[in-house]
C-alpha positions as CSV (number, residue, x, y, z in Angstrom):
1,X,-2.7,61.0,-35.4
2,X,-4.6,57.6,-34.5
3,X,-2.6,56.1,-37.1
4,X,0.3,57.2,-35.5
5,X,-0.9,56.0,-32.2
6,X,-2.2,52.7,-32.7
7,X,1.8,52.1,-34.9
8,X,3.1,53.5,-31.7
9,X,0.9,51.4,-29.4
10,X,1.9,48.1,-31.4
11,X,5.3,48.9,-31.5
12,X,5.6,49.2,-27.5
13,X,3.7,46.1,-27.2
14,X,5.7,44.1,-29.4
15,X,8.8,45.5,-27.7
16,X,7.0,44.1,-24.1
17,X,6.2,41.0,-25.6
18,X,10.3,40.3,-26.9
19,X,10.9,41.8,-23.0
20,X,8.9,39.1,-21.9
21,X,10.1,36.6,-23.8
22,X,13.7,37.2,-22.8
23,X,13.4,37.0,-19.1
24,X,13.8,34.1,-17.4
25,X,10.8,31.9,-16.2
26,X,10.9,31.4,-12.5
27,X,11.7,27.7,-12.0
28,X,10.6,26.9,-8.0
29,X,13.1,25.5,-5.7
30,X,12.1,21.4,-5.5
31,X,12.7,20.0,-2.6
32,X,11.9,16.1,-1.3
33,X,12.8,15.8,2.4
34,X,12.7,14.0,5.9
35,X,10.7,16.0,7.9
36,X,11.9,18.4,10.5
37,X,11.3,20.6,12.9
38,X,11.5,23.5,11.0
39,X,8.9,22.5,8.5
40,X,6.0,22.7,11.1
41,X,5.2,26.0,9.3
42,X,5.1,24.9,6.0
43,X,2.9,21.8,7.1
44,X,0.4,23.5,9.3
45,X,-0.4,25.1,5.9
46,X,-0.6,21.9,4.2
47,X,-2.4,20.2,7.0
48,X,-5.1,23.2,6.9
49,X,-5.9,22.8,3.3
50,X,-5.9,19.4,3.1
51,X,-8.3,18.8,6.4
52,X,-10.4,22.3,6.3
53,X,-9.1,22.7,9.8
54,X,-6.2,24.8,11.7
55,X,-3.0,23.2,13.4
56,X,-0.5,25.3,14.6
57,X,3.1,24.9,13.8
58,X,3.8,24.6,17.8
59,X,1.3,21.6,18.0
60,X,3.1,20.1,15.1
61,X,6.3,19.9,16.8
62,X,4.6,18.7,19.8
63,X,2.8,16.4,18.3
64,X,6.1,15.3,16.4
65,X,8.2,14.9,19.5
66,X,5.3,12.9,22.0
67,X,5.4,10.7,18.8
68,X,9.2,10.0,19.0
69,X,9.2,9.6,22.7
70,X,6.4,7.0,22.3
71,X,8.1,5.2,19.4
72,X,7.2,1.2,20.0
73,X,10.4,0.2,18.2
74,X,13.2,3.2,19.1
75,X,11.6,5.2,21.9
76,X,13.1,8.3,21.4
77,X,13.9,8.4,18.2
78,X,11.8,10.5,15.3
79,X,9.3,9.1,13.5
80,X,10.3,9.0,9.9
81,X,8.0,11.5,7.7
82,X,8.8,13.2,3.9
83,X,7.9,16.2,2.0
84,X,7.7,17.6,-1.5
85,X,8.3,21.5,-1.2
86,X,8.1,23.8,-3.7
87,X,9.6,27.1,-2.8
88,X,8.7,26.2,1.0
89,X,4.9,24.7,0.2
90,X,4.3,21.8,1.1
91,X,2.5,19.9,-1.7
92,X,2.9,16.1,-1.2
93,X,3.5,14.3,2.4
94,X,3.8,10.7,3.7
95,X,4.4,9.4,7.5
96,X,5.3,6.4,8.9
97,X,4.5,4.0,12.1
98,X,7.8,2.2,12.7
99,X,7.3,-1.3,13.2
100,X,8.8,-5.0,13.0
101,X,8.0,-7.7,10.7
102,X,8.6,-11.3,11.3
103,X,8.9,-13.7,9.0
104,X,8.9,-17.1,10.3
105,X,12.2,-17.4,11.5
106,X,12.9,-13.2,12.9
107,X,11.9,-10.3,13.5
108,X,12.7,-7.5,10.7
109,X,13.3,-3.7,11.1
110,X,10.5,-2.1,8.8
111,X,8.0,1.0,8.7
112,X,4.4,1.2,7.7
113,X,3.2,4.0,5.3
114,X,0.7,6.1,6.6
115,X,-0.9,9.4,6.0
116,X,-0.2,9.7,2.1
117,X,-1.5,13.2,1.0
118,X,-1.1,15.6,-2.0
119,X,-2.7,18.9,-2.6
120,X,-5.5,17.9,-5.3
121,X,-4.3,20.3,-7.9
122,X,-1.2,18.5,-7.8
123,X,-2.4,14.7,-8.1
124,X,-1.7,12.5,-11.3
125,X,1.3,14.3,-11.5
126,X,5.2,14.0,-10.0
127,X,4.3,15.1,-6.5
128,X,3.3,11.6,-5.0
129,X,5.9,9.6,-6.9
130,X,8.9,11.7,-5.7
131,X,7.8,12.0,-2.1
132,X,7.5,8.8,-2.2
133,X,10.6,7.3,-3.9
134,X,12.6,9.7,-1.4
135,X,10.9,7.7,1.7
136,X,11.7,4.5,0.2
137,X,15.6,5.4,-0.5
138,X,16.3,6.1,3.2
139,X,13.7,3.7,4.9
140,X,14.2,-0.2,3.2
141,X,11.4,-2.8,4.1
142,X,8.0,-0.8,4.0
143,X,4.8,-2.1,4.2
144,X,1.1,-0.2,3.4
145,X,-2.5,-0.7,3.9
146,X,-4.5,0.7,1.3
147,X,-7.9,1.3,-0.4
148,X,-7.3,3.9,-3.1
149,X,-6.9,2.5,-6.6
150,X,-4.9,5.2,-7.5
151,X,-2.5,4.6,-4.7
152,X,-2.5,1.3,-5.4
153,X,-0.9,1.6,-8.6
154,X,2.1,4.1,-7.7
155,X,2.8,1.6,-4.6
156,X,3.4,-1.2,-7.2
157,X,4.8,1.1,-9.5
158,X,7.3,2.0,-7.1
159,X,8.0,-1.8,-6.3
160,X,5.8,-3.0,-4.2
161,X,4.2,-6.1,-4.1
162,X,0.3,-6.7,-3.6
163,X,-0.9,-9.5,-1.5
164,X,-4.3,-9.0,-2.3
165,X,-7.6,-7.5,-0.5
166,X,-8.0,-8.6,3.3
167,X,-11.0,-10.1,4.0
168,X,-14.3,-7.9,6.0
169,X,-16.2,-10.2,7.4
170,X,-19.6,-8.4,9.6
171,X,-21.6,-9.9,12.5
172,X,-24.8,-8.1,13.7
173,X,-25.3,-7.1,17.1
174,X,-28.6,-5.4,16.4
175,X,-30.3,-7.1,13.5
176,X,-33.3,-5.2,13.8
177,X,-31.5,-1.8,13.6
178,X,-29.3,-3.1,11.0
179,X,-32.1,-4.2,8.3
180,X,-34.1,-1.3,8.4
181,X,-31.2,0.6,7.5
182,X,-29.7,-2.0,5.5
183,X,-28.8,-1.2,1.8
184,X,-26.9,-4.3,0.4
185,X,-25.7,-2.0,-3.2
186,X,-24.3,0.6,-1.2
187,X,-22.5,-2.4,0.8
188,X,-21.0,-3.5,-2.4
189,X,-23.0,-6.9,-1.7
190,X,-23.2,-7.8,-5.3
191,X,-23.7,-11.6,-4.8
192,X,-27.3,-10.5,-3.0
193,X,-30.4,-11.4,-5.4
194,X,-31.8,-8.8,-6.7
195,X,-35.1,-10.6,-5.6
196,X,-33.7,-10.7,-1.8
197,X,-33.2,-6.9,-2.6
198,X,-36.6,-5.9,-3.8
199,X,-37.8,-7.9,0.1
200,X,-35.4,-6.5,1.9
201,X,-36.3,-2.8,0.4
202,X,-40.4,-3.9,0.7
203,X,-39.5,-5.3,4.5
204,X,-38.2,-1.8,5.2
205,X,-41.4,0.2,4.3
206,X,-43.9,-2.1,5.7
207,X,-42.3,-2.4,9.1
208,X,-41.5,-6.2,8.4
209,X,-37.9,-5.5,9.1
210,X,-38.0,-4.5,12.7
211,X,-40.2,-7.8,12.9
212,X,-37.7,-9.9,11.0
213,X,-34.7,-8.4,13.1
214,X,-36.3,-9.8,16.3
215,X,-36.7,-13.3,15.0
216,X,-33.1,-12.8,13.6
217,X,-31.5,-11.8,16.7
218,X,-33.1,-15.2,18.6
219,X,-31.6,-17.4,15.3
220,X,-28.4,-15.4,15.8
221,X,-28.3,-16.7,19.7
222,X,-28.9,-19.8,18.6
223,X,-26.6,-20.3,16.2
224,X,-23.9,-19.0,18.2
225,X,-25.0,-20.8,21.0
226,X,-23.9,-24.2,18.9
227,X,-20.7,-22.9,18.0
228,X,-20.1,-24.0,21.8
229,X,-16.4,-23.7,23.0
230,X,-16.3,-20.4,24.4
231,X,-17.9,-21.4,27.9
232,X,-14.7,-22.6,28.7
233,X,-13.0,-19.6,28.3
234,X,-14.7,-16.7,30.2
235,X,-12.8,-13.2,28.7
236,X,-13.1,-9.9,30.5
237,X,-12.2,-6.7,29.7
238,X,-9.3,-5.6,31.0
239,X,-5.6,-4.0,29.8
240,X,-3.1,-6.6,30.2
241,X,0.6,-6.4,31.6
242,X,3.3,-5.6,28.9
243,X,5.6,-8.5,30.0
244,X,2.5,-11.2,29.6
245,X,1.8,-9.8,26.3
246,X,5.8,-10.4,25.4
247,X,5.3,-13.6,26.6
248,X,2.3,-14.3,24.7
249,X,3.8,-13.2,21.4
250,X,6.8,-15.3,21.7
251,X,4.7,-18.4,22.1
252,X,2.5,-17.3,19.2
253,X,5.2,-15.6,16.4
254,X,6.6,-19.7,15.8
255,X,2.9,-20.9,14.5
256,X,2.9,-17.8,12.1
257,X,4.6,-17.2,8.8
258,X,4.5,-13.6,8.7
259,X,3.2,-11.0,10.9
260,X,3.7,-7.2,12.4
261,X,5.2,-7.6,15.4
262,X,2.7,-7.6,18.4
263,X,4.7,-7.9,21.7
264,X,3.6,-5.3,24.4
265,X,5.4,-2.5,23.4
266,X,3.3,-2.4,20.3
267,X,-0.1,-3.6,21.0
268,X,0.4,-0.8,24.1
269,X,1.4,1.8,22.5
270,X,-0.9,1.4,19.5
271,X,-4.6,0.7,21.6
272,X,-3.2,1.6,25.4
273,X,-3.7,4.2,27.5
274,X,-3.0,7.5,24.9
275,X,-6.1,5.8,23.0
276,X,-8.0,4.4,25.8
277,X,-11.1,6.4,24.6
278,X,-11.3,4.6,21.9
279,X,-10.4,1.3,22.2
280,X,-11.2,-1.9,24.9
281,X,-8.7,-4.7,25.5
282,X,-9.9,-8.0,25.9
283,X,-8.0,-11.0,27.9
284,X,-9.1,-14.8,28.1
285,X,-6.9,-16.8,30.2
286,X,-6.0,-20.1,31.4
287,X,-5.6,-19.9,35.0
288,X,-3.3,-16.5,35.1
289,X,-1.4,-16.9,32.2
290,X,-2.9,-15.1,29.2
291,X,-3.9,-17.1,26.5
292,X,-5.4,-14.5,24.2
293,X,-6.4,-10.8,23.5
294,X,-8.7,-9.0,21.6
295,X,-9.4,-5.3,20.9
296,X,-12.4,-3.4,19.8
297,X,-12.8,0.0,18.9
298,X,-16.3,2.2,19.7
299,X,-18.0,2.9,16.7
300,X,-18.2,6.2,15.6
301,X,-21.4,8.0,18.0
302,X,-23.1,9.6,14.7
303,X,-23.2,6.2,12.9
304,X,-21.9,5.3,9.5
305,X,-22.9,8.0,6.7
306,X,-22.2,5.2,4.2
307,X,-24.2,2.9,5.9
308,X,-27.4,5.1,6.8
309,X,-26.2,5.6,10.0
310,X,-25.6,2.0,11.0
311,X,-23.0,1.9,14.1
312,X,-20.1,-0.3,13.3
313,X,-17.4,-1.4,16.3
314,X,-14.0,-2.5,14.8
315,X,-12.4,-5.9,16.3
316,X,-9.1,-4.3,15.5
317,X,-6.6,-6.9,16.5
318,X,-6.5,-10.4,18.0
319,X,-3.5,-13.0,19.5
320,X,-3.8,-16.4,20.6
321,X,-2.3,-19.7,19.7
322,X,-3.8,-20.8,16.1
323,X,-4.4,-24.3,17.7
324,X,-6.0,-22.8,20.5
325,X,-9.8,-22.3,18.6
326,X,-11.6,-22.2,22.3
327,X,-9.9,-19.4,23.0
328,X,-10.4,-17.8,19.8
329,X,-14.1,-18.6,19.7
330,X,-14.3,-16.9,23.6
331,X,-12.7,-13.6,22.2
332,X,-14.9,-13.4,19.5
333,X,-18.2,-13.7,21.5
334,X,-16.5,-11.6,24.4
335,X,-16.0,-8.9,21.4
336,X,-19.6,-9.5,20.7
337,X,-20.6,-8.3,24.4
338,X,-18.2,-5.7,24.3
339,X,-19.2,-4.0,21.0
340,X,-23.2,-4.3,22.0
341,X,-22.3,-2.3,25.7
342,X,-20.4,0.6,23.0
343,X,-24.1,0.6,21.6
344,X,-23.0,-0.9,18.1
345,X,-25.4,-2.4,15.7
346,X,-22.9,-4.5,14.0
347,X,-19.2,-5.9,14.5
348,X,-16.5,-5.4,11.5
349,X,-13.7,-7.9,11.7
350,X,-11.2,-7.6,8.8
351,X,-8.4,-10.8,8.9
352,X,-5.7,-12.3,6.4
353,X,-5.2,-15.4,8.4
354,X,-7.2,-18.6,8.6
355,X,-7.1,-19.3,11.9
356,X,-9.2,-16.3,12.4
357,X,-11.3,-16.8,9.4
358,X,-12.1,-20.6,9.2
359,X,-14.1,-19.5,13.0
360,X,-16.2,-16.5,11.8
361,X,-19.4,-18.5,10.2
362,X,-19.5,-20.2,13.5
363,X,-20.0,-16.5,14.9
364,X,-22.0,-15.9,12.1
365,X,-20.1,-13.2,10.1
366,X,-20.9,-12.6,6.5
367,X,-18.4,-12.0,4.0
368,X,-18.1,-8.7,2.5
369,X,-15.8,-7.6,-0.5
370,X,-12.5,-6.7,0.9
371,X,-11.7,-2.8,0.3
372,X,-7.3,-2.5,2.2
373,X,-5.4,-3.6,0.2
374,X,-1.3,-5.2,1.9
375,X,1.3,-4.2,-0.3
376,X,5.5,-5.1,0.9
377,X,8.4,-3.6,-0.7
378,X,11.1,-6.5,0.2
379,X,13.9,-5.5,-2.8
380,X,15.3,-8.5,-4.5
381,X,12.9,-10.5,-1.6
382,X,16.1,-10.4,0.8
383,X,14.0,-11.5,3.8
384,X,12.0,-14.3,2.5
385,X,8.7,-13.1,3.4
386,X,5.4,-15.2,3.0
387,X,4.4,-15.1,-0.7
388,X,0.7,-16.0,-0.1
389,X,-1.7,-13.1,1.9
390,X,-3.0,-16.2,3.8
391,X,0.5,-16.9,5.5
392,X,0.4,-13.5,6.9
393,X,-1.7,-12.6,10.2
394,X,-3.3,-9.3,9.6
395,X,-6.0,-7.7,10.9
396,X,-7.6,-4.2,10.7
397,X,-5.9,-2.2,13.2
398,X,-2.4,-2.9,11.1
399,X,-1.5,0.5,9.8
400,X,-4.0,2.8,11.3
401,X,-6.3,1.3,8.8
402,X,-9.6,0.8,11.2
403,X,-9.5,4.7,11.3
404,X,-11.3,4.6,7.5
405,X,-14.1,2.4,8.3
């Protein structure tokens, strides 16, 4: 009888194996879209897993549609976003800021990446590269800020081209603050001695630090005091007019080889009133016409965790004549003042261009390794952008990308 059973048993299950075997695996429906309206669902789920938080489909759509009405470049129109769905789910997404890029000689139709995201069971696979190659067949000149290695390599995989790491260059506001908390291997400050390390670290237990931070703020005056130049120039915070930023933008785009477009609609729509919480505009002037701006955003109130809680303000953007280094050097020390009343302990200034760069040791900013990476897909180079990063004027508020520091 058990015999007879267990022959009967491993028949049947041989027969639901051959069953098995014979019906069709379900192959999910792959789809790589623009996003639209009726995907708020789908991405609300997405957005959820991805950030451990709740968004509704309805602020989606919301969201989606103040976005388009607020577009610097088309108002009105959509701002350009892609999906990878697989029966409906949403596993791989990419946005866009629509921007212009000029080149020397015009000003070019273009988008910035933004917001590239894939579910992290689906990463290293085909997710990222299709979503991806689907933006770049309806969109033409992108560019993309980025840090991620891994990024990095599809971008360039895909065709991009990569200028290189911008520059971080850091200034203390609080130096006292700053080296009691200051931990030069987490910084990725690998030319530091290990000797000045051991001090530092020795410094830090013994209370020398605070002491050292006092004497270093009064050598920080004084240095910046010689860098003179900016008492000519008195900045003060306030929003300027969009048709004086125009104006101010056509007078600076011929001294630049390359550059995002930063006329008023832009620099307005990107640090103005929607983000005033954040952000502070700075204008120096000569007489009433506006000679330069500057904007710095509040660092974050609970501090840097990488950075043992050290606050860091942004300068996110900057525009002024490159000739004009008195008014450079006055929005740098204004930025200075401005970031110390937001209660930072140090100012980040990340720039491509030199005549940014060649002022900040007068302002005494280190150097720090540079982490955002500018990558351009121009195919066939049909727009003759600059080939070096230094010909491009870049700064850290390009691309959203002062939100990851």
């Amino acid at each position: 009888m058990g015999d007879h059973l267990r022959a009967g048993g491993e028949r049947l299950t041989s027969m639901q194996e051959a069953k098995a075997a014979a019906t069709p695996q379900h192959k999910p429906r792959i789809e790589v879209v623009r996003v639209g309206s009726e995907h708020a669902e789908a991405l609300s789920v997405f957005f959820e897993a991805i950030w451990s938080r709740k968004t509704s489909a309805e602020t989606i759509r919301a969201d989606r549609a103040t976005a388009a009405s607020a577009n610097p470049v088309e108002p009105g129109a959509d701002i350009p976003a892609f999906v990878y769905l697989s029966d409906g789910k949403v596993l791989g997404y990419i946005s866009t800021i629509p921007t212009r890029l000029w080149n020397g000689a015009t000003q070019i139709p273009a988008h910035w990446f933004i917001g590239f995201m894939v579910l992290q069971e689906f990463r290293g696979g085909p997710v990222g590269h299709a979503v991806l190659k689907e933006a770049i067949r309806q969109l033409g000149l992108i560019a993309v800020m980025t840090v991620a290695l891994p990024s990095r390599r599809l971008f360039k995989a895909l065709g991009f081209n990569d200028y290189g790491a911008i520059g971080n260059y850091l200034t203390l506001i609080r130096p006292a603050r700053v080296l009691n908390a200051l931990d030069p291997e987490a910084l990725g400050m690998s030319s530091v001695p290990g000797w000045a390390v051991r001090a530092l670290r020795l410094a830090q237990r013994s209370g020398l630090a605070t002491v050292g931070g006092l004497v270093g703020s009064a050598a920080l005056g004084v240095w910046r005091a010689a860098a003179g130049d900016q008492r000519k120039v008195k900045p003060r915070e306030e929003t300027p007019a969009s048709s004086e930023l125009d104006t101010l933008w056509n007078r600076v785009r011929s001294a630049l080889g390359g550059a995002p477009v930063r006329d008023g609609a832009y620099l307005l729509w990107r640090y103005g009133a929607a983000e005033s919480g954040k952000y502070v505009f700075i204008c120096a002037r000569d007489g009433k016409e506006l000679a330069g701006v500057a904007v710095v955003r509040r660092p974050r109130e609970e501090g840097d965790p990488r950075l043992s809680g050290i606050k860091v303000a942004t300068l996110s953007d900057m525009l002024f004549l490159p000739e004009n280094r008195d008014v450079a050097l006055a929005l740098l020390a204004a930025a200075e003042r401005t970031a110390h009343s937001m209660g930072a302990d140090a100012l980040l200034c990340t720039a491509s261009h030199p005549a940014i760069t060649t002022l900040l040791s007068r302002r005494a900013y280190v150097k720090l390794p540079g982490n955002v990476h500018f990558l351009v897909r121009d195919v066939k180079d049909v727009h003759a952008l600059p080939k070096a990063l230094t010909d491009w004027f870049l700064t850290r508020g390009d691309a959203n990308s002062d939100e990851v520091f």
